[in-house]
C-alpha positions in Angstrom: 17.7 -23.0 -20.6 21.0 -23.9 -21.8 22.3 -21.3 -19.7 20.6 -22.8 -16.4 22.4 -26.5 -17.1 25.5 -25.1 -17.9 25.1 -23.2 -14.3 23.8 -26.3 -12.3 26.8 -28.0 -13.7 29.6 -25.6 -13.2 28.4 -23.6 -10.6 28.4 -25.0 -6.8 26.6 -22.1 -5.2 23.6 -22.3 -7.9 21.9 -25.5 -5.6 22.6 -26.8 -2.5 24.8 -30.0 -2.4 21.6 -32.2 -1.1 19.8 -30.9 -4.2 22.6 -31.3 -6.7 22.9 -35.2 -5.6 19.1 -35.7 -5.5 18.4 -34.1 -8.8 21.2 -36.5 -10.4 19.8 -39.4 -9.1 22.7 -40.3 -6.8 22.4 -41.7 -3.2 21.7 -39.6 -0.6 20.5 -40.1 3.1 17.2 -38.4 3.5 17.0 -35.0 5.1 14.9 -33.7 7.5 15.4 -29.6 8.6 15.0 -28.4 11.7 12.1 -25.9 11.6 9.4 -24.2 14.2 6.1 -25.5 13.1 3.0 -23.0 12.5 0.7 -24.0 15.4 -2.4 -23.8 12.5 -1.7 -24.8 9.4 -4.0 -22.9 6.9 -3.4 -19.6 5.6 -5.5 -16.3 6.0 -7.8 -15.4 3.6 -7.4 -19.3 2.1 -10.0 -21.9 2.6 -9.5 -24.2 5.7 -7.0 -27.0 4.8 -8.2 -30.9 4.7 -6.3 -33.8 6.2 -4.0 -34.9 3.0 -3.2 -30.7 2.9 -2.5 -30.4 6.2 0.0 -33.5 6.0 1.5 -32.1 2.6 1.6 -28.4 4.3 3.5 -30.0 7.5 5.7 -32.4 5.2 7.1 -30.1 2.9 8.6 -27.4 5.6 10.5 -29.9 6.9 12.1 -31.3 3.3 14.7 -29.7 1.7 13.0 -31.4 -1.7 9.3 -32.2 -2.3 6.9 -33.4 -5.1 3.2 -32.9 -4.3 0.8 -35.0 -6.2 -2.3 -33.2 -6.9 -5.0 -35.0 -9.2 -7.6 -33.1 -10.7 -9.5 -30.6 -8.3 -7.7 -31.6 -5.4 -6.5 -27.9 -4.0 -3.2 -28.0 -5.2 -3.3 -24.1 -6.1 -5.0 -23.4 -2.2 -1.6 -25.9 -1.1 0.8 -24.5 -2.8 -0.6 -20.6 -1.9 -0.3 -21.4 2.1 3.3 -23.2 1.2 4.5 -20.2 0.5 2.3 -18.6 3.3 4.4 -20.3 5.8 7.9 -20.4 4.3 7.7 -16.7 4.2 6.6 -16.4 7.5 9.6 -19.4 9.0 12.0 -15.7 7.5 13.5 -17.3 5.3 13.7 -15.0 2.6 12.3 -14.1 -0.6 10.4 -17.0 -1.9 10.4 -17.8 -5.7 7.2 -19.1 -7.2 7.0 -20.6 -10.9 5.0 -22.3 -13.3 5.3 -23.0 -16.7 2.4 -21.2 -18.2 1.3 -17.4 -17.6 -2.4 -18.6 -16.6 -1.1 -21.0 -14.1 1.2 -18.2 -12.7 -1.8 -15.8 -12.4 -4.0 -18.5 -10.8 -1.5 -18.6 -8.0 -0.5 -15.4 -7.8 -4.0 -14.4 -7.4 -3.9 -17.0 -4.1 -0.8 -16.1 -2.4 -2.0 -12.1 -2.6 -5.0 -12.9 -0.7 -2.9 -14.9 2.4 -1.8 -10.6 2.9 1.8 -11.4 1.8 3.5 -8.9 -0.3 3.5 -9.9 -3.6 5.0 -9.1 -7.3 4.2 -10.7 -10.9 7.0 -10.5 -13.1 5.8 -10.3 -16.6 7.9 -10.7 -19.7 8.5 -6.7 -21.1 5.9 -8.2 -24.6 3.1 -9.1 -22.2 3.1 -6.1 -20.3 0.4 -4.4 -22.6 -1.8 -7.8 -21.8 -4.4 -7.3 -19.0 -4.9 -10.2 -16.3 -6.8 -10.6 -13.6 -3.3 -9.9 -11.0 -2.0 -6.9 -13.6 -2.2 -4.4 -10.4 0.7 -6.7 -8.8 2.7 -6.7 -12.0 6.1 -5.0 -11.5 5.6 -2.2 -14.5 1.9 -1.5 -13.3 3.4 -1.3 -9.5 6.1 1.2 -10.5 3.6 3.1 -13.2 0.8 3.7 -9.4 4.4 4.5 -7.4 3.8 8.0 -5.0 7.2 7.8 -4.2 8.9 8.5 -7.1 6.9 12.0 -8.7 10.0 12.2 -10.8 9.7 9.1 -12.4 5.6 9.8 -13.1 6.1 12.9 -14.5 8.8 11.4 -17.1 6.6 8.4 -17.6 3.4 11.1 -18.4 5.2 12.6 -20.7 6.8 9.6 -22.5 3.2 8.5 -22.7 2.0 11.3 -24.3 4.5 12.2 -26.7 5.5 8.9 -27.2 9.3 9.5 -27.0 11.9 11.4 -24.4 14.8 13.2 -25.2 18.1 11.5 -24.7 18.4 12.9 -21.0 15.1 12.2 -20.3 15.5 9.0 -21.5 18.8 8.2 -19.9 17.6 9.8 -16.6 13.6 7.2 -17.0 15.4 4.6 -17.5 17.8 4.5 -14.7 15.1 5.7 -12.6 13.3 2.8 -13.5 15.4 0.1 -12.8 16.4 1.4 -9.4 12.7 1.4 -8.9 12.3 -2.2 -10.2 15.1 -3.5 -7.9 13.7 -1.6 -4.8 10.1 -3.3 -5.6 11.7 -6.6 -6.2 13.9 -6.4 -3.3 11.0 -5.5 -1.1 8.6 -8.4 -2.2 7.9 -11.7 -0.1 7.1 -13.3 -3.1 8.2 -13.4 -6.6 5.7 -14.9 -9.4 7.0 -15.9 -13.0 6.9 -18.2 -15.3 9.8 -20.9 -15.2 11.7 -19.5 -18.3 10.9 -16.2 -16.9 13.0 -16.0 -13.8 15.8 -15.9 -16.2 15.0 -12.1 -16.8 18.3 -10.0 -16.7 16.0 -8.3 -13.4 16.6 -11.4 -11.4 19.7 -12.1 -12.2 21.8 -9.3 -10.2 22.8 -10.6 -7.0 19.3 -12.4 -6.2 19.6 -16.1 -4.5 16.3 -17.5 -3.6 16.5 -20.0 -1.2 12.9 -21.6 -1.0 11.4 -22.4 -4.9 8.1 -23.9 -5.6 7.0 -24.6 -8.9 3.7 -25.4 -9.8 2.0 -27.7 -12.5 5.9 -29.0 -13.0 4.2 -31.5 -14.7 3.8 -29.6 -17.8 7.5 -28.4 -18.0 10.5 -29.7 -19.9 13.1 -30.6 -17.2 15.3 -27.7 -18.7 12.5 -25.3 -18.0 12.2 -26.3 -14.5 16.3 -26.0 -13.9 15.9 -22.6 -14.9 14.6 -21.2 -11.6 16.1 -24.1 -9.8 19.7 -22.8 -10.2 18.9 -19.2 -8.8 20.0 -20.4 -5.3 17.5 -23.3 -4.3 18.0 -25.0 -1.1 14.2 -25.9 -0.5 12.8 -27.1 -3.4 8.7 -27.9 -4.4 7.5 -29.1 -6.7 3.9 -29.6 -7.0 1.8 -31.1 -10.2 0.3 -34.8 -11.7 2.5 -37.1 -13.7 -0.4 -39.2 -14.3 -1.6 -36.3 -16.3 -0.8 -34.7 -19.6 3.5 -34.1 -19.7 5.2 -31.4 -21.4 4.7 -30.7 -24.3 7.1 -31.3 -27.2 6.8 -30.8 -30.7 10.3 -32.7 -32.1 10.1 -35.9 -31.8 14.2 -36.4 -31.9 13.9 -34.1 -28.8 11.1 -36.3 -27.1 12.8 -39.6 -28.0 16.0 -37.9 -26.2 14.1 -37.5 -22.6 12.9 -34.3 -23.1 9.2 -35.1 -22.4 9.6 -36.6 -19.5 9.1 -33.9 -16.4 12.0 -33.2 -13.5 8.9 -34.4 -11.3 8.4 -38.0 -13.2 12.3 -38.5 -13.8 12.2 -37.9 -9.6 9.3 -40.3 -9.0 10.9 -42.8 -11.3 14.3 -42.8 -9.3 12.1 -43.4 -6.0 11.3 -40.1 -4.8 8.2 -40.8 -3.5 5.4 -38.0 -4.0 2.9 -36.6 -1.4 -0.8 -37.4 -2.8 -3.9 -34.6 -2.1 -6.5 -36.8 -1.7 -9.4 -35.4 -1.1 -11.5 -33.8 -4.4 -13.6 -30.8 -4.8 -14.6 -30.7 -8.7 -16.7 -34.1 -8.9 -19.3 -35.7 -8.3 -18.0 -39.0 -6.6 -19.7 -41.1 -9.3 -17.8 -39.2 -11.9 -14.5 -39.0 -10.0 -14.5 -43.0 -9.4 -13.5 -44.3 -12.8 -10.4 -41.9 -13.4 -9.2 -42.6 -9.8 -9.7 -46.3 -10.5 -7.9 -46.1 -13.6 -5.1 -43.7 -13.8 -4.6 -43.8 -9.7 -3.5 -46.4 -7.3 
């Protein structure tokens, strides 16, 4: 994290200029791209889109920065999924999809894979061994089911078996491997993580990802966030509730310094106004009155 601050600060090719100004609160006209609108808005394999999706779907292409507001059981997972849908399909490179926890992650990844795009979950190497319901689109069970490479299966059988290779072998796995790795990752339309994870040494070779979208933002420390953001953004999402639980932060020097207020709320709060889902799936309208009464506008 310390590493990604120090890079949004020193390095000018780590964010766009737009975003550098508009992340440091300074003023800046707003910006509106140039891009060819999908004729339909929702995604294959997605459920049709409602009105306030359909707006947030159509608004977001066109901003270089975005906050979508999602309160509880509003689609923001099915929005986010078809985001990425349709930056992917406007060719404009890989796109880069966070969140701060691995569940949240999966959720997502899970989405986007059924819209038909190609998709890989990067895991952290000490969750590999974990099973979830994406594991077949994580990158070491996707090089593990690889035809392509016999050589690399037949070294991976027998480091399975006897549990270790010989120094050759190993030598010759390993850099089979991560040519492997690089290939998958290179080849992907998507590439899931969690926020501190796209700082794994994989991503970190040569890899600019122009469109990010991070998802339940909310729930990250602003450090966290910056992490992904300074691998190249241009077009930056993010998608979550500030009138929902923050981040969490144990030390309360750390919390009394900023540190549990989001990227997203620090954004609202300098005027950044967010796009609002507004339309509920989870709730009975009875029981969904008094929150939105309460805790919404």
């Amino acid at each position: 994290m310390q590493a990604a601050l120090k890079t949004f600060a020193v390095d000018e090719n780590s964010v766009s200029a737009y975003l550098y100004h508009r992340l440091l609160g300074h003023e800046v006209d707003d910006l509106v791209m140039k891009v060819t609108l999908p004729k339909r808005f929702s995604a294959p394999g997605l459920p049709e889109l409602n009105h306030s999706q359909v707006y947030a779907v159509k608004t977001v292409l066109q901003r270089p920065l975005s906050l979508i507001q999602g309160p509880p059981g509003t689609g923001k997972t099915v929005t986010s999924a078809t985001i990425v849908y349709h930056l992917v399909k406007q060719n404009q490179g890989q796109v880069l999809v966070c969140a701060p926890s691995n569940i949240a992650v999966d959720q997502l990844t899970e989405k986007i894979h059924k819209t038909g795009l190609k998709v890989v979950r990067l895991c952290a190497k000490s969750r590999e061994a974990l099973d979830s319901p994406v594991s077949f689109l994580a990158l070491h069970n996707q090089i593990r089911n690889l035809e392509s490479e016999p050589e690399l299966k037949k070294l991976q059988q027998l480091k399975d078996e006897t549990g270790e290779l010989s120094s050759a072998d190993e030598k010759r796995y390993r850099t089979l491997k991560r040519k492997c790795e690089s290939d998958l990752l290179r080849n992907a339309d998507v590439i899931c993580c969690t926020c501190v994870g796209s700082g794994d040494p994989r991503l970190s070779h040569g890899y600019q990802f122009r469109s990010i979208l991070i998802d339940e933002s909310t729930q990250a420390t602003e450090p966290e966030c910056m992490v992904p953001v300074v691998l190249g953004a241009r077009q930056l999402i993010l998608v979550g509730d500030h009138c929902q639980l923050g981040p969490v932060v144990m030390s309360k020097k750390a919390a009394k310094a900023g540190l549990s207020q989001s990227l997203f709320e620090r954004l609202v709060v300098l005027g950044i106004r967010p796009i609002r889902l507004q339309v509920q799936y989870r709730m009975h309208p009875a029981l969904s009155a008094f929150p939105s009464n309460i805790f919404y506008e």
